[in-house]
C-alpha positions as CSV (number, residue, x, y, z in Angstrom):
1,X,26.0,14.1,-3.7
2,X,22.0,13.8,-1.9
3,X,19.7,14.4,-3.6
4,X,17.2,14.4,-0.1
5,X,16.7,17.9,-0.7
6,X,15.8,18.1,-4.0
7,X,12.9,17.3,-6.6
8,X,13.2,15.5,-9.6
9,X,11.6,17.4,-12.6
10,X,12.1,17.8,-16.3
11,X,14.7,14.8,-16.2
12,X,17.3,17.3,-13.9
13,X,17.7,17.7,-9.9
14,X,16.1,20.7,-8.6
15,X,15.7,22.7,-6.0
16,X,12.6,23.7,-5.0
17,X,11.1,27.5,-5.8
18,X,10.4,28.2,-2.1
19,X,13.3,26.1,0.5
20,X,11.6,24.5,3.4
21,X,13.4,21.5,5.0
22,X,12.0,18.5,6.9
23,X,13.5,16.5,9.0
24,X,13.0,12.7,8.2
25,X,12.6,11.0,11.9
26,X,14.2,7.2,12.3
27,X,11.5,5.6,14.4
28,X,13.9,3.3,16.3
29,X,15.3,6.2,18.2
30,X,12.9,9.2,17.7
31,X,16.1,11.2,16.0
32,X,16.0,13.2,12.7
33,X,18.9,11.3,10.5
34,X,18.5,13.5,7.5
35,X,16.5,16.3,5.9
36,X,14.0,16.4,2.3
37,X,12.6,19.4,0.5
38,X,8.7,19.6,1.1
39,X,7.4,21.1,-2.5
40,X,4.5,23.8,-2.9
41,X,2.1,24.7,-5.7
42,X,5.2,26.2,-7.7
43,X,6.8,23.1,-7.7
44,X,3.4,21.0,-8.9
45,X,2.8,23.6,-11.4
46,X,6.5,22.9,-13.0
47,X,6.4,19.3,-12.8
48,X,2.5,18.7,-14.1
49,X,4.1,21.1,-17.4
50,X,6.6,19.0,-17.8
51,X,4.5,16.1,-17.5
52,X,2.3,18.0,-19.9
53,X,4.9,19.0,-22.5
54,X,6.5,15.2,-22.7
55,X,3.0,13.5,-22.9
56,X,2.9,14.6,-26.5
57,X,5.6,12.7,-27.3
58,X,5.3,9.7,-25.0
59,X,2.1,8.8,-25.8
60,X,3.3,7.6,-29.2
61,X,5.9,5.6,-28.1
62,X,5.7,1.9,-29.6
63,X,4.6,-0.7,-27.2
64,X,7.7,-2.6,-27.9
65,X,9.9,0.9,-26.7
66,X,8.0,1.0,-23.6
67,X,8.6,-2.5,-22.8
68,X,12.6,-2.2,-23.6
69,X,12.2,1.1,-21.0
70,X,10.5,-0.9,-18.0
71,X,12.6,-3.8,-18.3
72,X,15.5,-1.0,-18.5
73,X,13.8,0.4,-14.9
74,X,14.0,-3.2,-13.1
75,X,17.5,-3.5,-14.2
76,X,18.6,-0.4,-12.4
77,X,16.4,-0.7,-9.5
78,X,18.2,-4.2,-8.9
79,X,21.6,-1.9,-9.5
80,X,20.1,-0.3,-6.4
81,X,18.2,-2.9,-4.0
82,X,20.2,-3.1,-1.1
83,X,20.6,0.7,-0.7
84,X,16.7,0.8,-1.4
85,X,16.5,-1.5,1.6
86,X,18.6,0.4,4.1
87,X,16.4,3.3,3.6
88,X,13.6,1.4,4.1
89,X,14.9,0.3,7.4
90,X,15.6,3.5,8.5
91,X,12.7,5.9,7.6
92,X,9.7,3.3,8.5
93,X,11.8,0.7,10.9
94,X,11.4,-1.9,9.1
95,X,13.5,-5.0,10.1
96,X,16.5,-5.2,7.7
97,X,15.6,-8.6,6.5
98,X,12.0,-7.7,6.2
99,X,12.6,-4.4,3.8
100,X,14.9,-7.2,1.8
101,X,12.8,-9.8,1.3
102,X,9.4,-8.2,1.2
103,X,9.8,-4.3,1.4
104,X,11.6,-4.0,-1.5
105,X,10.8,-7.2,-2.8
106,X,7.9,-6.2,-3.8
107,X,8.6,-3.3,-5.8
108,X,10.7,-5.8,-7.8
109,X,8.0,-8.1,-8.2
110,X,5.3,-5.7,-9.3
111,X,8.0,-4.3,-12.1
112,X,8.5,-7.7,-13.2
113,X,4.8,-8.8,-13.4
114,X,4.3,-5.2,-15.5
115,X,6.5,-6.4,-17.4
116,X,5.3,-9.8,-18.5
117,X,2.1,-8.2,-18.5
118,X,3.0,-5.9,-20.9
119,X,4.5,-8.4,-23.5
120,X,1.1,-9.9,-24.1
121,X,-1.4,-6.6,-23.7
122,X,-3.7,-5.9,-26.6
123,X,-4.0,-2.3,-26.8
124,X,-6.3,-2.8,-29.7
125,X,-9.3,-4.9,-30.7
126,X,-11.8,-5.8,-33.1
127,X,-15.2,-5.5,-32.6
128,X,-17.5,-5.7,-35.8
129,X,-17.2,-2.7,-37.6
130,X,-15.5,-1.1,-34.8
131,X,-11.9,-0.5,-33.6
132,X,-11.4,-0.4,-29.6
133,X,-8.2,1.4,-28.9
134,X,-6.6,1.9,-25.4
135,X,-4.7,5.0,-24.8
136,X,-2.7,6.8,-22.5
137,X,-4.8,8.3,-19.8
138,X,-2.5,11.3,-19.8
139,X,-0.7,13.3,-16.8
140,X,-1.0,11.2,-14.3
141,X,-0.3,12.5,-10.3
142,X,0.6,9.4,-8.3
143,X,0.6,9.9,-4.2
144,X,1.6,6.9,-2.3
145,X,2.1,6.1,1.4
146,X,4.9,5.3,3.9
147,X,4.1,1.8,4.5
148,X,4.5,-0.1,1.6
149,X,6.6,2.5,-0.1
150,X,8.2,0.7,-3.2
151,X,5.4,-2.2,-3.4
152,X,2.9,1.6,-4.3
153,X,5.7,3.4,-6.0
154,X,6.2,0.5,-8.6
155,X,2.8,-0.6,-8.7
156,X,1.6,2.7,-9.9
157,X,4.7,4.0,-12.3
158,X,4.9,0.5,-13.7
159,X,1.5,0.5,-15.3
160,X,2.0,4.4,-16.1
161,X,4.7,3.6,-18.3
162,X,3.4,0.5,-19.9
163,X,-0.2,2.3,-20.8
164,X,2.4,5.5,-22.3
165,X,1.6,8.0,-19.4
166,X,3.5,11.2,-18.1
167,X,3.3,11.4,-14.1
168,X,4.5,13.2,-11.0
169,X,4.8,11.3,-8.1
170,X,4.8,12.4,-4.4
171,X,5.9,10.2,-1.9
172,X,5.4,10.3,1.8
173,X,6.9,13.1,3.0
174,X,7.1,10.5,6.2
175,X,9.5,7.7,4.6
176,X,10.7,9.6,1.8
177,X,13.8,8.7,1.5
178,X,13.4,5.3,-0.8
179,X,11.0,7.5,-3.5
180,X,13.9,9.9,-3.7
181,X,16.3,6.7,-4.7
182,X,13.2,5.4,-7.1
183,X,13.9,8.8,-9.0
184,X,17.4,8.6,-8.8
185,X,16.4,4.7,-10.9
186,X,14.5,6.2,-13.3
187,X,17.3,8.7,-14.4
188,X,20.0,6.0,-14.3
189,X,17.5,3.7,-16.9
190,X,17.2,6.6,-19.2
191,X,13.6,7.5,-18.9
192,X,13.0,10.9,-20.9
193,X,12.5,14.0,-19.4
194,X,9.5,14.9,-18.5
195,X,8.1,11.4,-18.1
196,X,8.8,11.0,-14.7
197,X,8.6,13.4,-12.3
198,X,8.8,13.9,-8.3
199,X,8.2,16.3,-5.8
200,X,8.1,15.8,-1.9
201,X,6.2,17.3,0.3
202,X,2.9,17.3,2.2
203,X,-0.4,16.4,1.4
204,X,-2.5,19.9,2.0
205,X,0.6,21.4,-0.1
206,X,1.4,18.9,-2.9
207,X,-1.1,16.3,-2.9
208,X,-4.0,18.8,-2.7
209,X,-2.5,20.7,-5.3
210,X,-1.6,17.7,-7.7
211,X,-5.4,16.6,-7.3
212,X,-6.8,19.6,-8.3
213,X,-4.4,20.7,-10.8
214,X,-6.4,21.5,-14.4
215,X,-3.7,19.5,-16.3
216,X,-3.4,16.6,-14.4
217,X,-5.9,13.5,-16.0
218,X,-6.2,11.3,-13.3
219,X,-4.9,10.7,-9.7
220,X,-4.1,7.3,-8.2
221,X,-3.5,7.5,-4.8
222,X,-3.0,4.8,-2.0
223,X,-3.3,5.8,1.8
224,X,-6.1,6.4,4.3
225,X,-9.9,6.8,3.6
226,X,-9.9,10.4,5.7
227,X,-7.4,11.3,3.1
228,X,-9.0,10.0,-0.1
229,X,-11.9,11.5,0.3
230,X,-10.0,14.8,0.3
231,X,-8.1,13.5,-2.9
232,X,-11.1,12.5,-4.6
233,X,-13.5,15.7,-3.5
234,X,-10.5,17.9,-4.5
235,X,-10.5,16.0,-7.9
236,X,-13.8,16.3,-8.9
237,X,-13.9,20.1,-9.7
238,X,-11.9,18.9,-12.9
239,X,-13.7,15.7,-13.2
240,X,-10.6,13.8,-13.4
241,X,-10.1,10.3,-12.8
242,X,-9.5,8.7,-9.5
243,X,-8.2,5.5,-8.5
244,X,-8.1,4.4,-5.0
245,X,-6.8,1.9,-2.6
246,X,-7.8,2.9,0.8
247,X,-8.1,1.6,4.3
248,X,-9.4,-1.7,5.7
249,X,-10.5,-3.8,8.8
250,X,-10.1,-7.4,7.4
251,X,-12.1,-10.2,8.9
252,X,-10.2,-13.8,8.8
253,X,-12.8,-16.6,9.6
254,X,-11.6,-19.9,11.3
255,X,-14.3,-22.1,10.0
256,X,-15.0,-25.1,12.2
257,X,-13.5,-27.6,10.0
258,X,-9.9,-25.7,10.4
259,X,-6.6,-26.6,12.1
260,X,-7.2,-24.6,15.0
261,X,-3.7,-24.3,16.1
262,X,-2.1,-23.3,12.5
263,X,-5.0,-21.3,11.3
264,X,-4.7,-19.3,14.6
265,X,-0.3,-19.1,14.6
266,X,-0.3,-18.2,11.1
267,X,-3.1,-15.5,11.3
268,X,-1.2,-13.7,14.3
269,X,2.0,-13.9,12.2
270,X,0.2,-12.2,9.1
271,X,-1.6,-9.5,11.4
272,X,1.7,-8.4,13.0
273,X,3.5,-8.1,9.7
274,X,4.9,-5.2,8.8
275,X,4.3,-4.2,12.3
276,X,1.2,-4.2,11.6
277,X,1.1,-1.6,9.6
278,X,-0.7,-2.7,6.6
279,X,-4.0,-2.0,5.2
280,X,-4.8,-5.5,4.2
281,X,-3.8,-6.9,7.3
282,X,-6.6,-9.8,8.8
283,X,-7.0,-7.8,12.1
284,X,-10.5,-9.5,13.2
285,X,-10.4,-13.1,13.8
286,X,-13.2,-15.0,14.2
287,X,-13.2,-18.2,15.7
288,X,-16.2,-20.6,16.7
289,X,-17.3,-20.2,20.1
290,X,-16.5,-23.1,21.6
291,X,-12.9,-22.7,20.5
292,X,-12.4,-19.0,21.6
293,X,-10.5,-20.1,24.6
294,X,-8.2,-22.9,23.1
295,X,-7.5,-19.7,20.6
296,X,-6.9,-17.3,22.8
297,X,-3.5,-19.7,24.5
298,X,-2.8,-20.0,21.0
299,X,-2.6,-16.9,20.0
300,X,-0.8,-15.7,23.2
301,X,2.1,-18.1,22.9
302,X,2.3,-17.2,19.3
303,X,2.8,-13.0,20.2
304,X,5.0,-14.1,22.8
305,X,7.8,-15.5,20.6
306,X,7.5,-12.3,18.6
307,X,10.8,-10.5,18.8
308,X,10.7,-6.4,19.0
309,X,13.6,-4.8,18.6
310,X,16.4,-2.7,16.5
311,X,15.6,-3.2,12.8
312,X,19.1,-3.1,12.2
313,X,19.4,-6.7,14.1
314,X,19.2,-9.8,11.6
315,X,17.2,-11.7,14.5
316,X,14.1,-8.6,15.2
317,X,10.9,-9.6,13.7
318,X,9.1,-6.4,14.4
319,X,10.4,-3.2,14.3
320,X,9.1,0.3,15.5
321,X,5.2,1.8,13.8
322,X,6.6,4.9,11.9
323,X,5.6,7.8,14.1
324,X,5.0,9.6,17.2
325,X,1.3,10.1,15.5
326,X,1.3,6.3,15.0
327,X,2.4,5.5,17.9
328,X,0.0,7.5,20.0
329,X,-3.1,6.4,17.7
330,X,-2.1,2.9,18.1
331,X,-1.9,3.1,22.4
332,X,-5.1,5.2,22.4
333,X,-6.8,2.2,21.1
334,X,-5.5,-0.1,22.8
335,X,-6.4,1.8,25.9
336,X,-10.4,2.1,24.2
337,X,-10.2,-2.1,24.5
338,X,-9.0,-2.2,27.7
339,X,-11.9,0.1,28.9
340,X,-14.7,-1.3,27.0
341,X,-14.1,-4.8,28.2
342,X,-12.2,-6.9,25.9
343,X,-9.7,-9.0,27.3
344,X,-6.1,-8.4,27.3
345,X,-4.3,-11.7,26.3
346,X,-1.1,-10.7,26.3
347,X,0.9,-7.0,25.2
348,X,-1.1,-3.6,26.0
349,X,-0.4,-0.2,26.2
350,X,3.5,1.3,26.5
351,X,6.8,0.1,24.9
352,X,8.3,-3.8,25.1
353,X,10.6,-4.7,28.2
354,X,13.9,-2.9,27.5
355,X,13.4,-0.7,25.0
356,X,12.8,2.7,26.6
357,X,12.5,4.7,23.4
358,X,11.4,4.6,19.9
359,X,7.8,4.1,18.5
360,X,8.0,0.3,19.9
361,X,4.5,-1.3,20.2
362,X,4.4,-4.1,22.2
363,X,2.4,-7.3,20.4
364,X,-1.0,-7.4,21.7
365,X,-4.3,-10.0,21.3
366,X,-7.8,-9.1,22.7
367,X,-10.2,-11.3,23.3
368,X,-13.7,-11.4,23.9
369,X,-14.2,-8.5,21.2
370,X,-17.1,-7.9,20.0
371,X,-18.1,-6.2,16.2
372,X,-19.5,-2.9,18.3
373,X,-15.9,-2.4,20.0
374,X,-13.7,0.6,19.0
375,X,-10.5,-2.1,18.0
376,X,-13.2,-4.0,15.9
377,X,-14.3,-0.9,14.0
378,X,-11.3,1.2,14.0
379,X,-7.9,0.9,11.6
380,X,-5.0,0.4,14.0
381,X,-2.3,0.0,12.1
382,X,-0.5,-1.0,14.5
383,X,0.6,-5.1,16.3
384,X,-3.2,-5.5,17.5
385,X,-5.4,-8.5,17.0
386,X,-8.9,-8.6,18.1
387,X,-10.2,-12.6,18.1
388,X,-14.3,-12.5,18.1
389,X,-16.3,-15.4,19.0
390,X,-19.1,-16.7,16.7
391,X,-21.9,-19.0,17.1
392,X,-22.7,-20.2,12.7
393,X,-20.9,-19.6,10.0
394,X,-24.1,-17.1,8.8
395,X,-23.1,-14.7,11.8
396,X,-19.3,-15.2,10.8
397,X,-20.3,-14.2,7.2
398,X,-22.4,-11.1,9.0
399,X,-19.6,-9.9,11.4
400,X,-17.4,-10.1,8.7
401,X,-19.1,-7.7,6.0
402,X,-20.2,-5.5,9.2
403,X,-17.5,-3.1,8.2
404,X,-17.4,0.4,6.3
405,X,-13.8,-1.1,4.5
406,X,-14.3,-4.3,2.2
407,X,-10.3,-4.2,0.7
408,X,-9.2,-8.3,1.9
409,X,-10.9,-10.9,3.9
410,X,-9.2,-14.0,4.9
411,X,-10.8,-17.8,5.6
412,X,-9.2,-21.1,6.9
413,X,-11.1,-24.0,6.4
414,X,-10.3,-28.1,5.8
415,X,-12.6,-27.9,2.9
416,X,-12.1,-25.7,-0.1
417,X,-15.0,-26.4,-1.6
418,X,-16.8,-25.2,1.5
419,X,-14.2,-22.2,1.7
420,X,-15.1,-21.0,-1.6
421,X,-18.9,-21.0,-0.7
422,X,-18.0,-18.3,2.1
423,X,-15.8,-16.5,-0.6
424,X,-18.6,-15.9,-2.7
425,X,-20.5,-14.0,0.2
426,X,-17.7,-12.0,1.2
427,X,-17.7,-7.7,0.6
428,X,-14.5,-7.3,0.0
429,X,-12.1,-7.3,-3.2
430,X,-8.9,-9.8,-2.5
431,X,-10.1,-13.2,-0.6
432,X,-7.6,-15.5,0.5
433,X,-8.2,-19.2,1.4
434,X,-5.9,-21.0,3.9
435,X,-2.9,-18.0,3.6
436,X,-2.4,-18.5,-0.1
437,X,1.3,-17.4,-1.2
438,X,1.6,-13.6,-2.6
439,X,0.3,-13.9,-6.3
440,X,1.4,-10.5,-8.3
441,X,-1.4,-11.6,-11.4
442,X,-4.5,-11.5,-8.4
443,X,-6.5,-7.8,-8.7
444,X,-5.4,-5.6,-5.5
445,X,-8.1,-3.0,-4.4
446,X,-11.3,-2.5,-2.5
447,X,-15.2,-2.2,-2.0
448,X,-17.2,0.1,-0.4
449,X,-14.7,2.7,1.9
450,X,-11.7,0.4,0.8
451,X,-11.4,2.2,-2.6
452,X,-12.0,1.8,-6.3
453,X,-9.8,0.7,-9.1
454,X,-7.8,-2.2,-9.3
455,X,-3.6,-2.6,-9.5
456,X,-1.0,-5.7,-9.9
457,X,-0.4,-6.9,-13.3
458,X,-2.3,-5.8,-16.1
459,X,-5.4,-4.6,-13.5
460,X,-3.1,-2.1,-12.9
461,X,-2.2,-1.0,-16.8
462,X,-5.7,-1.3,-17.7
463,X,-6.7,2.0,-15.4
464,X,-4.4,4.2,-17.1
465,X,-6.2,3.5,-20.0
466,X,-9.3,5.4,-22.2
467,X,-11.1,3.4,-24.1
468,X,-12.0,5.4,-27.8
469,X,-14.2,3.3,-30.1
470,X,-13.4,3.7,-34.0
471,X,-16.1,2.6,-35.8
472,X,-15.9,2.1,-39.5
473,X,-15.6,-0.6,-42.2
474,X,-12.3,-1.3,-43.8
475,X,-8.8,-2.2,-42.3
C-alpha cells in the first residue's frame, strides 16, 4: 500500500490532522502521476514531540549502537535503490541512468562515508584538566531540496544519527516521492520511534513552522538563498542553530597554460549536469581573451552532441528542469542575455526540436558575457553557460570572487603548483583543480550568500554537535 499520502511520525504511517492533497507533476510530460499529503503546524507540532520525547533516550545510545544502526540504514536503502531511482526519474526527470549512477548514488556514498567516519570519531578529549565532550545537538528539523534529493536527505540524517540526534525531515513537496521511500528505509532498518520523523509539505506551512518551533535545536537546510534567509530569520527568535548550504554562481578559470579544448568540453559537460540544476554547478567560464573564440566552437560542438530527451531512454543525457516555475525562470533569462547583448552560441529560448511538451530546456552557451550581465549574476539553474573573456589572471581572480555566492569555484591549469596559487585567492568553500573525481571526505558548504556550516564525512557529524567543557582533575 502508498504511503504518498501519508507522514511518517512516531515510528507509524499517519495521516495528516487536516487532508490536503498535492499532486506531484512528472516534468517530462507536464501530467500529475500521483498525489502526497502537504503537512501543517499540527503535524510539526506531533512530530517535533516525538522527536522531543525519543531524544531522551537516543542521546545515550552507545557509539558503537549507532554505528550498528547506520550501517543497518545503508543495508536497506540498497534493499531499495532501484525503486529509489525510478522515483527519481520521475518526480525531477532525471535520466534513468543518471538517478542510478549519481542521483541515488550519492545518497549511498554519503551513508557509507558516515559510516567510516563514525568508526573513528572521538566524541571525547583530553585537554589538561579538562574533559571536551561532544553531544547530541538535540531535535533536529532537516528541509532539503528537489534537486539532489537523496545526496541532502543522507547527508543530513547520516550525521544526525551518528552525533545521537532526534529529527523531522521535510522534503520537497516538489520531488517528494524518493523522501517518502527514505522513510519507508528507516522503518525497514529498525530505527526507533521517534528518531526519525517526516512530514511533507510546503515551506510557509512546514518549513516555516519547523524553524521556528520552540523545541526544535537546530535547523539544517539546503535550498535557495531567498529561502534561507527566511529559515534562518524565522530561526533566530529561538536562537537555535542554523546550518546552511545555499545558492551559487561558480566561476571555472581556464588559465592560459590549460588544454583548451578539454578544459572547455569537460566544463560544458559539468555545467549541464543534472540539467543544470545544481547549485555547485561552474556556470561562469572564463577563458583568456585571445582564446574566447577558439572556446566558443568548442563549447558549441560540445552542447551540440548533448542529447535532450525522455528520461526514461538509456541513451538521453539531459532530461527536463523540474517545473513550470523552473522552466519559466530559466527562459526569462535566457531571453535577459539575448537582450543585453551576449552572444547566443548555440540553444536559446523554447523547447529542443521535437519535443513539444515537457519542461525541456534546450542546451545553450553565451558568449561575450560580461560579470555586469543578468546570466552572470543570476542563479539559472537551468543548461546555461555563460564563457567571459579575461585579459590576466588578477582580473580572472577578480571576476571570479565578484559574486554575492562563494559555495565552489573551478580552475584548469597545466601547472598545479600554479593552480593552487589561484586556489588560495578564491572566495568560495570547495575548489576543484582540473575536474577532480567526487571525494565524499572534502568539506561541502559555502562563503558569503552560499551558506554556513559544513557536510560530507565527519564535517557533517561535527555540526550536530555541542561542545561542553568538563573541567576537573581526576579520571
Amino acid at each position: 500500500m502508498s504511503n504518498h499520502l501519508k507522514f511518517f511520525i512516531d515510528g507509524a504511517w499517519v495521516d495528516p490532522v487536516i487532508p490536503v492533497a498535492l499532486d506531484v507533476i512528472d516534468p517530462s510530460t507536464e501530467e500529475a502521476y500521483t498525489q502526497i499529503a502537504l503537512g501543517s503546524k499540527a503535524d510539526v507540532d506531533k512530530a517535533v514531540a516525538a522527536a522531543k520525547t525519543a531524544f531522551e533516550s537516543f542521546s545515550q545510545w552507545p557509539h558503537s549502537e549507532r554505528l550498528a544502526l547506520l550501517k543497518r540504514i545503508l543495508e536497506e536503502y540498497n534493499n531499495r535503490y532501484e525503486d529509489i531511482a525510478q522515483a527519481v526519474s520521475r518526480e525531477m526527470g532525471a535520466p534513468i541512468a543518471f538517478a542510478r549512477d549519481s542521483q541515488v548514488a550519492a545518497g549511498q556514498g554519503h551513508l557509507g562515508a558516515t559510516i567510516a567516519a563514525m568508526e573513528t570519531y572521538q566524541f571525547t578529549e583530553r585537554r589538561g584538566t579538562t574533559t571536551v565532550v561532544k553531544e547530541p545537538i538535540g531535535v533536529c528539523a532537516l528541509i532539503t531540496p528537489w534537486n539532489w534529493p537523496l545526496n541532502q536527505i543522507t547527508c543530513k540524517v547520516g550525521p544526525a544519527i551518528a552525533a545521537g540526534c532526534t529529527m523531522v525531515l521535510k522534503p520537497s513537496e516538489i520531488a517528494p516521492i524518493s523522501g517518502i521511500i527514505f522513510a519507508e528505509v528507516m522503518e525497514a532498518a529498525g530505527v526507533p520511534k521517534g528518531v526519525f520523523n517526516m512530514v511533507s509539505g510546503t515551506g510557509p506551512d512546514v518549513g516555516q513552522v519547523m524553524a521556528g518551533h520552540p523545541d526544535v535545536d537546530m535547523v539544517s537546510f539546503t535550498g535557495s538563498t531567498r529561502a534561507g534567509i527566511i529559515v534562518a530569520k524565522t530561526a533566530a527568535d529561538t536562537v537555535k542553530r542554523v546550518a546552511q548550504e545555499l545558492g551559487g554562481k561558480s566561476a571555472n578559470i581556464i588559465l592560459d597554460d590549460a588544454d583548451l579544448s578539454s578544459a572547455v568540453s569537460q566544463g560544458v559537460t559539468a555545467c549541464f549536469g543534472n540539467s543544470g540544476q545544481s547549485c555547485d554547478a561552474p556556470t561562469r567560464m572564463l577563458v583568456p581573451r585571445a582564446w574566447h573564440d577558439e572556446a566558443l566552437s568548442i563549447a558549441k560542438v560540445a552542447a551540440e552532441k548533448v542529447t535532450t530527451g525522455d528520461p526514461r531512454s538509456e541513451g538521453t543525457d539531459l532530461g527536463p528542469v523540474v517545473s513550470q516555475i523552473q522552466f519559466d525562470k530559466i527562459q526569462r533569462l535566457i531571453e535577459a542575455g539575448i537582450a543585453e547583448g551576449a552572444t547566443l552560441v548555440t540553444g536559446g529560448p523554447g523547447r529542443p526540436e521535437n519535443l513539444n511538451r515537457g519542461y525541456y530546456i534546450r542546451p545553450t552557451i553565451f558568449g561575450d558575457v560580461t560579470n555586469d550581465m543578468t546570466i552572470a549574476r543570476e542563479e539559472i539553474f537551468g543548461p546555461v553557460l555563460s564563457i567571459l573573456p579575461y585579459d590576466t589572471e588578477e582580473q580572472a581572480v577578480s571576476i571570479a570572487n565578484d559574486t554575492l555566492y562563494g559555495l565552489a569555484a573551478y580552475i584548469q591549469s597545466g601547472n598545479i603548483a600554479r593552480a593552487r596559487k589561484v586556489a588560495a585567492r578564491m572566495r568560495a568553500g570547495s575548489v576543484y583543480i582540473n575536474y577532480p573525481e567526487w571525494d565524499l571526505v572534502a568539506p561541502f558548504g559555502g562563503y558569503k550568500q552560499s551558506g554556513n556550516g559544513r557536510e560530507y564525512a565527519d564535517w557533517g557529524i561535527h555540526d550536530f554537535l555541542e561542545i561542553k567543557g568538563i573541567v576537573g582533575y581526576g579520571d
